[in-house]
N, C-alpha and C positions, 0 to 999 in steps of 0.2 A: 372782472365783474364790477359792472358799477355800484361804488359806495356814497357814504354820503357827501362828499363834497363832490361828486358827481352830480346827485342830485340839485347840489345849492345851484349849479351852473347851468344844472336846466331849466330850473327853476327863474332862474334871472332870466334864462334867452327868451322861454317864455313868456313872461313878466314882458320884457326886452320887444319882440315882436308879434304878438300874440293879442294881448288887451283892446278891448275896447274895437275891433274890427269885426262888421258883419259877418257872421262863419253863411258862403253861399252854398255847401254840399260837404259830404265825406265821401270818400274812396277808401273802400277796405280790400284791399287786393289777399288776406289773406284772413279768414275766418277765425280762426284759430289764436290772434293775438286779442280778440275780443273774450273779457270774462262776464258769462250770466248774460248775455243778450245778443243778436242778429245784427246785423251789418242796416238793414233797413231800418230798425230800432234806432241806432247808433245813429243815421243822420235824418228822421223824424225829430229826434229830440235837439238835435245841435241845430238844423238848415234855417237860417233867416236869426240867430241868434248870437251873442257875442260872450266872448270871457270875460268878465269883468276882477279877477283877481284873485292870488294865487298864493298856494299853503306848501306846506312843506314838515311830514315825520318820518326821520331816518333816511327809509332809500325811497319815500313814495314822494311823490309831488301832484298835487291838487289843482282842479282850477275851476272856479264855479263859474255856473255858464247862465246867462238867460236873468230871469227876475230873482234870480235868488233858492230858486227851486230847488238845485240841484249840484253836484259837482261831478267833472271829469277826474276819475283817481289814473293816476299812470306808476308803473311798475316796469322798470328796467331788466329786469332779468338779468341775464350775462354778459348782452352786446349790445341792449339797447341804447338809442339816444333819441334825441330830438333837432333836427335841422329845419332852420328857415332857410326858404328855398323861394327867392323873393320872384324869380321866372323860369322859364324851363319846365325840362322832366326834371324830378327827386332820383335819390337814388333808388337803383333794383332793389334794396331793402327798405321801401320806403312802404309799410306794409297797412298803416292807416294812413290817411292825409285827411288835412281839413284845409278847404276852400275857404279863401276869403274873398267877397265881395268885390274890393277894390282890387284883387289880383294879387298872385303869388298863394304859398301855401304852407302850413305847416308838416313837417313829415315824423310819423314817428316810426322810427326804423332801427329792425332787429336782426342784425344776418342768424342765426340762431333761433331765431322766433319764441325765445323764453318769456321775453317782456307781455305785459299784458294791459288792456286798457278797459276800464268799468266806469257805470254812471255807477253812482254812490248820493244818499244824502245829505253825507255832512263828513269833515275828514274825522272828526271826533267819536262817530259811530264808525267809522271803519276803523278805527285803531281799536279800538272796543273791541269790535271783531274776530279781527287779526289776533287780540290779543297781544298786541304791542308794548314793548316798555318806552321809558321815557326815550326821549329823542338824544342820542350823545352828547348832540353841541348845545342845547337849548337847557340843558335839564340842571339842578343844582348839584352841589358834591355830598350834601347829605342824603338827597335823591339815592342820588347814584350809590352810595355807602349802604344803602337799604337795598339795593337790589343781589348784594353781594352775601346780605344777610342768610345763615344757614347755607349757602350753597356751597355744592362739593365738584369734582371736575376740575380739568386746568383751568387758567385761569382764561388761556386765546378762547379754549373751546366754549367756556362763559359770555367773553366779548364779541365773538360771533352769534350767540344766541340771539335773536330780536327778541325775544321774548323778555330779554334780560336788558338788554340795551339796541336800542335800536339804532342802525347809522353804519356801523362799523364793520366789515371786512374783511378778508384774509390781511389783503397787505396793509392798510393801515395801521390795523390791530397786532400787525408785526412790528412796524416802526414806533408804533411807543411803547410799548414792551422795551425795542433793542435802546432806547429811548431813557428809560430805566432801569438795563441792565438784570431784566425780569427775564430769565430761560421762560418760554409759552407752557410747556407741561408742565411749572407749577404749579400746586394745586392752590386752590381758593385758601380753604384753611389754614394754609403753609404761609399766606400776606398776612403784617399787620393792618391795623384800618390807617396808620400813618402811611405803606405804601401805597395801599389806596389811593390813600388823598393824595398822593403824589402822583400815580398812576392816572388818575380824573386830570389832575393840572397839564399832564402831559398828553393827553388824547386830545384836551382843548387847542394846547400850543399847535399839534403833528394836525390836526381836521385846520384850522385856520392857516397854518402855511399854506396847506393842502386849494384851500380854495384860493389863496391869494395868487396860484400859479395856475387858476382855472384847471384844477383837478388832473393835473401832469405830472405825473411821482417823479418822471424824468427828472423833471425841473425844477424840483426842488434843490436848495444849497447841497451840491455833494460833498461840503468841509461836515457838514450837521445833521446831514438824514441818509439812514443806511438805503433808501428807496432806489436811486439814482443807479445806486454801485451792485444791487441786484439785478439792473437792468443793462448795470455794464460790467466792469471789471469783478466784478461779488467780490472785492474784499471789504473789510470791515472799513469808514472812515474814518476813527480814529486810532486804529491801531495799525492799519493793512493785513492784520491775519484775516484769512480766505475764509468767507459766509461759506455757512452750514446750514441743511437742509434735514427735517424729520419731518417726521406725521405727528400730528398732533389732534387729537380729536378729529380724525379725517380729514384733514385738510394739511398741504405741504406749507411749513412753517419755514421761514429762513432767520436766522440767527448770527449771533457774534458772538462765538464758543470764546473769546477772549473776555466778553463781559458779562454774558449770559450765561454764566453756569448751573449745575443744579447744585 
């Protein structure tokens, strides 16, 4: 599923190929990735208009279009992404497209069809909304110390929360955990506020790798990030004893039963 350094990377392509170009139509091949409005709506309000520049809380990415009116919100789902697709057909998943003037187009494409796409007013009233907490990469550590404030539950099943922190994941939210040698079913209470703070400094460190290898857990250092070696060998990096798998708050957790104990 995509997470947030997911999003930073679409976020840039966008930024990247997107800005400042006549949108000349939309193509919505599938209804359904649209939320709160119709496919005819959808390129009424875009055709003859451009994006002029682009936001970004957690896993959503923004782009206001036109005089300022309004913004495209986008939501990733489980497989979504976004491909410039500078001539040609897009992919079969290409299930909204926006036309540009000068040719090519953008696609946003979901083999899954989870992702979903909405005009919206302003990103700051959608996160209102939503009911959003702070953004993980952007936010401060006493921010973040205050969202941890009275809550009970593990501590993964918290960092999954968006309501709690927004941004964050199954797996990234496992590699800074494995990161800090923090078992996920922790419970909150069971942290002091110095692991915290420690746990905050390592989500920054594990999101900023993260986007510096364009959002490829693969490719991250396999000497420093358990990511790599859940995708290949699952043993731990710095020990070699074999990653372990639970449930944790509904979601399958992978671990380094050599560092991560309860």
């Amino acid at each position: 599923m995509p997470e947030l350094p997911d999003a930073v990377t679409y976020r840039r392509r966008l930024a990247d190929t997107a800005l400042d170009r006549p949108i000349r139509g939309t193509t919505v091949v599938d209804p359904r990735i649209l939320e709160g409005l119709e496919p005819p709506r959808l390129d009424e309000v875009l055709s003859g208009r451009t994006l002029t520049e682009t936001a970004r809380h957690g896993k959503h990415v923004f782009a206001r279009y036109g005089d300022g009116t309004g913004w495209l919100a986008l939501h990733f789902g489980m497989t979504g992404s976004i491909k410039d697709v500078p001539d040609g057909d897009p992919s079969e998943y290409a299930y909204v497209q926006f036309h540009f003037a000068d040719g090519g187009l953008l696609a946003f494409c979901c083999p899954r069809k989870f992702a979903r796409v909405r005009l919206i007013d302003t990103p700051e009233a959608f996160v209102a909304e939503k009911d959003l907490g702070p953004d993980a990469r952007s936010t401060d550590v006493e921010t973040f110390l205050q969202q941890f404030d009275g809550r009970r539950g593990s501590i993964k099943g918290r960092l999954l929360d968006q309501k709690v922190i927004a941004g964050l994941g199954n797996i990234y939210a496992d590699e800074a955990l494995y990161q800090e040698g923090i078992h996920p079913a922790t419970t909150v209470p069971e942290l002091s506020g110095d692991t915290l703070r420690d746990l905050y400094d390592t989500i920054q460190v594990v999101l900023d790798a993260a986007i510096a290898v364009d959002s490829d857990p693969e490719a991250l250092d396999p000497d420093r990030f358990m990511l790599p070696h859940r995708y290949g060998d699952e043993a731990c990096p710095a020990t070699g004893v074999p990653l372990q798998t639970e449930q944790v708050s509904g979601r399958t957790a992978y671990l380094s039963p050599a560092r991560q104990s309860r």
